[in-house]
C-alpha positions in Angstrom: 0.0 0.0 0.0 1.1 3.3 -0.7 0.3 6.6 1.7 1.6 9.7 3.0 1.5 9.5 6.9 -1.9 9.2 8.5 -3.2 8.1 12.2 -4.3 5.7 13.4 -8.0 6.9 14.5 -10.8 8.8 12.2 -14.5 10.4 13.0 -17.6 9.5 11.6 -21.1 10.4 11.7 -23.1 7.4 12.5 -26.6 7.2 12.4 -29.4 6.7 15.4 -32.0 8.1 17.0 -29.6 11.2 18.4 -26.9 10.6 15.4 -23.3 10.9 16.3 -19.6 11.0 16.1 -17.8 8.5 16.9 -14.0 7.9 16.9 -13.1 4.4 14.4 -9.4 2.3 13.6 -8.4 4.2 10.0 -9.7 1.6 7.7 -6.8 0.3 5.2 -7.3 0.3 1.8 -7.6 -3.4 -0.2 -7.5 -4.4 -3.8 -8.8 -2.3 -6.4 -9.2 0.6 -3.6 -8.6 4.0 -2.6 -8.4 5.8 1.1 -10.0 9.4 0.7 -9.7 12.4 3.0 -13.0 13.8 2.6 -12.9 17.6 2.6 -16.8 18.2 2.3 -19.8 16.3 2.1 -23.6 18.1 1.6 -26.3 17.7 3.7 -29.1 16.3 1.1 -32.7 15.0 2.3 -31.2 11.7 1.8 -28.7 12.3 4.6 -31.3 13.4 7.2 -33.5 10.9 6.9 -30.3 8.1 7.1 -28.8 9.6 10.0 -32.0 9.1 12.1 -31.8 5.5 10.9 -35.2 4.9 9.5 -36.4 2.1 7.3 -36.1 4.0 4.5 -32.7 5.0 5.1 -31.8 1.4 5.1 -33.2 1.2 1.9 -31.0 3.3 0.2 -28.1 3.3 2.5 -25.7 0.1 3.4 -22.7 0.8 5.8 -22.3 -0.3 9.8 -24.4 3.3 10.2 -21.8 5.3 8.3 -24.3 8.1 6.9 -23.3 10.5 3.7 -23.8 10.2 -0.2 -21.6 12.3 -1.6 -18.7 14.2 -1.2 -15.0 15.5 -2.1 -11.6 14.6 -0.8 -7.8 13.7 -1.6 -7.0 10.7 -2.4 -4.3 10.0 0.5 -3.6 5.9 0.5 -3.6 3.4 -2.3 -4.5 0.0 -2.3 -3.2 -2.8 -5.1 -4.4 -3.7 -8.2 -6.2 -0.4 -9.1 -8.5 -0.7 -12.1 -8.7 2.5 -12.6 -5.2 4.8 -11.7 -5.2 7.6 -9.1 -2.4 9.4 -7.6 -1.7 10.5 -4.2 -2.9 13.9 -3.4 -5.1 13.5 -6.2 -8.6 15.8 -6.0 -11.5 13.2 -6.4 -15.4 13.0 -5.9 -16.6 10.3 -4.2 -19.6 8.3 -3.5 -20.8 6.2 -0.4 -22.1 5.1 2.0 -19.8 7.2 4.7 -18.5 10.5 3.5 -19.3 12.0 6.7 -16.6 11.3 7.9 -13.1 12.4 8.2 -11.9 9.2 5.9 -13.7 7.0 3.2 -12.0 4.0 1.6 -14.1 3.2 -1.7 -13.2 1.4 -4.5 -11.8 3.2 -7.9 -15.2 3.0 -9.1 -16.7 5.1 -7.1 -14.7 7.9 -7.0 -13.7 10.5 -10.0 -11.2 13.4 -11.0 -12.5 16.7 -9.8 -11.7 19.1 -13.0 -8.7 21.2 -12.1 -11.0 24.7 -12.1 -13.7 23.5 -9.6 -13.6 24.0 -5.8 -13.6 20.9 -3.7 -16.3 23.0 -2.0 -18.4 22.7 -5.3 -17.0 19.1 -6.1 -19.1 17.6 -3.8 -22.4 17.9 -4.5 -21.3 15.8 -8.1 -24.5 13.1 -8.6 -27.5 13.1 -6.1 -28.7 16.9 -7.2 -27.4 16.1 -11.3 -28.5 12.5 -11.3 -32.0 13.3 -10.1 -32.2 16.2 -12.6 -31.1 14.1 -15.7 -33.3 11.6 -14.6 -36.3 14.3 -14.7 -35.3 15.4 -17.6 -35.2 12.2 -19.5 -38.6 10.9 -18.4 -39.8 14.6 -19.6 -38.0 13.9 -22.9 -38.8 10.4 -23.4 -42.4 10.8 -22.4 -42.9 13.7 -25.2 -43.7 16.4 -22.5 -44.0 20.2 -23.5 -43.9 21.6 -20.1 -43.0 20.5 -16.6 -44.3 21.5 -12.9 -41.5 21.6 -9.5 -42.8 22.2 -6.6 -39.1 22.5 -4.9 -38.8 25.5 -7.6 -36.2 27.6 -4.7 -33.8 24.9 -3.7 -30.8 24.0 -5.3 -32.2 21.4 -7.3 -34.8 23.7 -8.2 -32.0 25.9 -9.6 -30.9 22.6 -11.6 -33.9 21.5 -12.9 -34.4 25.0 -14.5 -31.5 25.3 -16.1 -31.2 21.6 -18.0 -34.8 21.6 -18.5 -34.2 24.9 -20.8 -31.5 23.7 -22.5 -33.6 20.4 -23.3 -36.3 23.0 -24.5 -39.0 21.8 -22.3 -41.1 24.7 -20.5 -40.8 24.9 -16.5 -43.5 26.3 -14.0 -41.8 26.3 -10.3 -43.3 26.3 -7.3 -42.0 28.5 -4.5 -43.2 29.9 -1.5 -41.6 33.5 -1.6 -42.3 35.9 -4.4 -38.3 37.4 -3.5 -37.2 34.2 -5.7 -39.2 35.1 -8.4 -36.8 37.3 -10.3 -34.0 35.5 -9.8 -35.6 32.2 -11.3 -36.7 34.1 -13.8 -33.3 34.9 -14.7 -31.6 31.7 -14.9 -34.5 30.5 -17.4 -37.7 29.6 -15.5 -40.9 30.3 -17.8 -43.2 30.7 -14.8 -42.6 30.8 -11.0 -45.9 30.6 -8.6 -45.9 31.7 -5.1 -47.9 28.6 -3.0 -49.2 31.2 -0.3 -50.7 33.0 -2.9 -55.1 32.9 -2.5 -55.4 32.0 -6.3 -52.3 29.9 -6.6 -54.7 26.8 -7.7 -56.4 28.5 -10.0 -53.3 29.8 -11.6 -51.4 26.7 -11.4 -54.6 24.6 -13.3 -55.0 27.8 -15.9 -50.9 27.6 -16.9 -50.9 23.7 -16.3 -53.7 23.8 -19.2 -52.0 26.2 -21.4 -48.4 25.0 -21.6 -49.9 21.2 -21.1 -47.6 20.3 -18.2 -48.5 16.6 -18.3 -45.1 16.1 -16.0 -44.8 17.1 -12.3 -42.3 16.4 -10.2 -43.8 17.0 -6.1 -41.3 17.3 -3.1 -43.9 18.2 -0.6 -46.5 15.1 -0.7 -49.0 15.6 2.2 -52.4 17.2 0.7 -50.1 19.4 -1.7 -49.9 16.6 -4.4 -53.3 16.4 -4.8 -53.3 19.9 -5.6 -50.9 19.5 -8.1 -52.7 16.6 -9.9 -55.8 18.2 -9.5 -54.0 21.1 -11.9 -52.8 19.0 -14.7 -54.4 17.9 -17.4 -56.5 14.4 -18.0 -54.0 12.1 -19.0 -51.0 13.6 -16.7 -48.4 11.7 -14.3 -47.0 13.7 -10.7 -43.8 12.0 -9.6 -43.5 11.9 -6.0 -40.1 12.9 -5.0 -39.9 13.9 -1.5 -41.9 14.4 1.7 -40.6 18.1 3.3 -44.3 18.1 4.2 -43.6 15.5 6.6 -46.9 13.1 5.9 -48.3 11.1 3.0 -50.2 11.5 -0.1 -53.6 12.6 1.1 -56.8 13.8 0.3 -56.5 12.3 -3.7 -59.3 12.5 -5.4 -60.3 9.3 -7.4 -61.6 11.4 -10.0 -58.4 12.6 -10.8 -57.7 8.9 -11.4 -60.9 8.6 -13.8 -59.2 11.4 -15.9 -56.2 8.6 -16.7 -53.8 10.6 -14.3 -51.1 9.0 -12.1 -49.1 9.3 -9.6 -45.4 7.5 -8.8 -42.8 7.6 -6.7 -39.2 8.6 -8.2 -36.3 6.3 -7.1 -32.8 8.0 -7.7 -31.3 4.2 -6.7 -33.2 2.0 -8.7 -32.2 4.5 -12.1 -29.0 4.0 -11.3 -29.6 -0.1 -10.9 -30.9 0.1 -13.8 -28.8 2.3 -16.0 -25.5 0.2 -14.2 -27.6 -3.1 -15.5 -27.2 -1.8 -19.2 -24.2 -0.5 -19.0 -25.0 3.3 -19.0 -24.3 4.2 -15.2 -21.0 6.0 -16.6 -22.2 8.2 -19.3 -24.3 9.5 -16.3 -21.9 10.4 -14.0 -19.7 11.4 -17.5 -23.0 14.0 -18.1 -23.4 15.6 -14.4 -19.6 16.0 -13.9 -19.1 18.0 -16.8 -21.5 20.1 -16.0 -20.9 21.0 -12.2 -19.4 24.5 -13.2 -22.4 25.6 -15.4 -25.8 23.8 -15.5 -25.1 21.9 -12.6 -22.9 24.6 -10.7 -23.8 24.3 -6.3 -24.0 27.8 -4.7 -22.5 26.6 -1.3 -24.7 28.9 1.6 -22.9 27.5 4.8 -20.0 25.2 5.9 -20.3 23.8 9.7 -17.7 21.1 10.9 -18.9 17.7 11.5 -18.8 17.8 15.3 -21.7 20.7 14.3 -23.7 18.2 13.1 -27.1 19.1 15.6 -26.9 22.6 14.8 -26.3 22.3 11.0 -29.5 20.7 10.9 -31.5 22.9 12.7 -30.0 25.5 10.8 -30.2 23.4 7.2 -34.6 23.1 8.4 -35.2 27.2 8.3 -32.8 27.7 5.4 -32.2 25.2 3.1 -33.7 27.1 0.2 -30.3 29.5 0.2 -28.1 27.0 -0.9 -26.1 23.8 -0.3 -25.1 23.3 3.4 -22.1 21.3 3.3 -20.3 19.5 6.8 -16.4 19.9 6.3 -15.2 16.4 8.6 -11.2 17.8 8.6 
């Protein structure tokens, strides 16, 4: 194995009811791997709900409770036999389970160069944000839709989802709850933005729905607020459900909605990637998003707290997501 010095002991996040960090032995890198000094992981929905160890977590997460998708690092100790070459030093991204921690030992395959001009800051938010984004897009494309409702139309994805969706020339009407984002959607693209607090906003969401046929939707909220959505969009429509940030479940859907041919799905981030790693395409994927981190894809980082901050970077991530990534830096 080759290294540069390192001790003996690392911290990790590990999820449970009260999630914490715990001190570990420095795991050693085997064949066909790579030890990574993570500089920055983000905190994505995925990551909340895995920390508190739920059964969904454990759906999408394997790992002895080691919590984090994502992230950035240096490559710092090599293993034998590497299929694919890195160097010491080297800038990588890096997927996990575990980059929440203050070392990840993955194997070449699951990490990437970081392009010399981007920010290890910006490198680590690299394929849960893109990923989901190219995977909205393509089932907009695919499906032969004109125009496309996101109800997460302020967050970072929302940003995202914008921006690729008008280079794929498909319209957008985004869902916010602030008219102060308006503008500034507006600018990077967004056809329509609709303020949810708003007395008419179902009136106005089922009037531009009509007009622009948005037979796509894509819901972060659930709770009642899907129904609204479908309720908008024309007979014939589909809402993917991707998120819950209302905290309950699909209520209140009307079945005559479902008389109408509409339906409603949930929206798997894993099971694309099974499936696109089945037929071989997983790396044109990750080939797509990476290329695209410094424009279409570009993170506007809001807030850096060190991993022993976890508690209060996710109070602090509840009230202000909206402004940008929150990222933990473990070293």
């Amino acid at each position: 194995m080759k290294s540069i010095s390192l001790p003996e002991t690392y911290n990790a996040l590990i999820s449970g009811e009260q999630p914490k960090v715990e001190s570990r032995p420095l795991p050693q890198p085997g064949n066909n791997q790579i030890l990574v000094k993570i500089a920055f992981a983000p905190l994505n929905p995925s990551d909340i709900v895995t920390m508190h160890g739920t059964l969904y977590a454990k759906t999408i997460h394997q790992g002895a409770g080691l919590v984090g998708v994502e992230g950035s690092g240096t490559v710092v100790a090599l293993g034998e036999n590497l299929k694919v070459p890195f160097t010491l030093g080297q800038k990588v991204h890096v997927i996990g389970p575990g980059t929440m921690a203050q070392y990840l030992v993955v194997d070449t395959f699951n990490a990437w160069p970081v392009q010399e001009d981007l920010s290890l800051e910006k490198a680590a938010s690299h394929i849960i944000n893109p990923g989901t984004i190219v995977l909205m897009a393509n089932l907009a494309f695919d499906g032969g839709h004109r125009a496309a409702i996101n109800t997460a139309g302020s967050s970072a994805l929302g940003r995202m989802f914008i921006r690729y969706f008008k280079e794929k020339g498909i319209k957008t009407i985004n869902i916010v709850r602030r008219d102060d984002f308006t503008e500034e959607l507006k600018g990077l693209g967004a056809d329509y933005v609709l303020n949810s607090t708003a007395p008419d906003f179902e009136a106005q969401l089922k009037e531009l729905a009509e007009k622009e046929q948005a037979t796509i939707a894509f819901d972060a909220i659930a709770g009642d607020f899907t129904q609204k959505v479908v309720a908008a969009q024309p007979a014939g429509s589909i809402c993917y459900v991707y998120g819950g940030l209302s905290g309950g479940a699909v209520t209140n859907l009307s079945i005559m909605e479902l008389f109408k041919g509409k339906q409603i799905s949930g929206f798997s981030l894993r099971r694309y990637f099974e499936e696109l790693a089945k037929v071989g395409k997983i790396a044109g994927l990750f080939q797509e998003s990476h290329a695209r981190l410094s424009t279409t894809f570009k993170t506007n980082v809001h807030k850096v707290f060190k991993l022993e901050e976890i508690a209060e970077a996710l109070v602090y991530y509840k009230e202000n997501s909206s402004k940008g990534k929150i990222l933990l830096q473990p070293n």
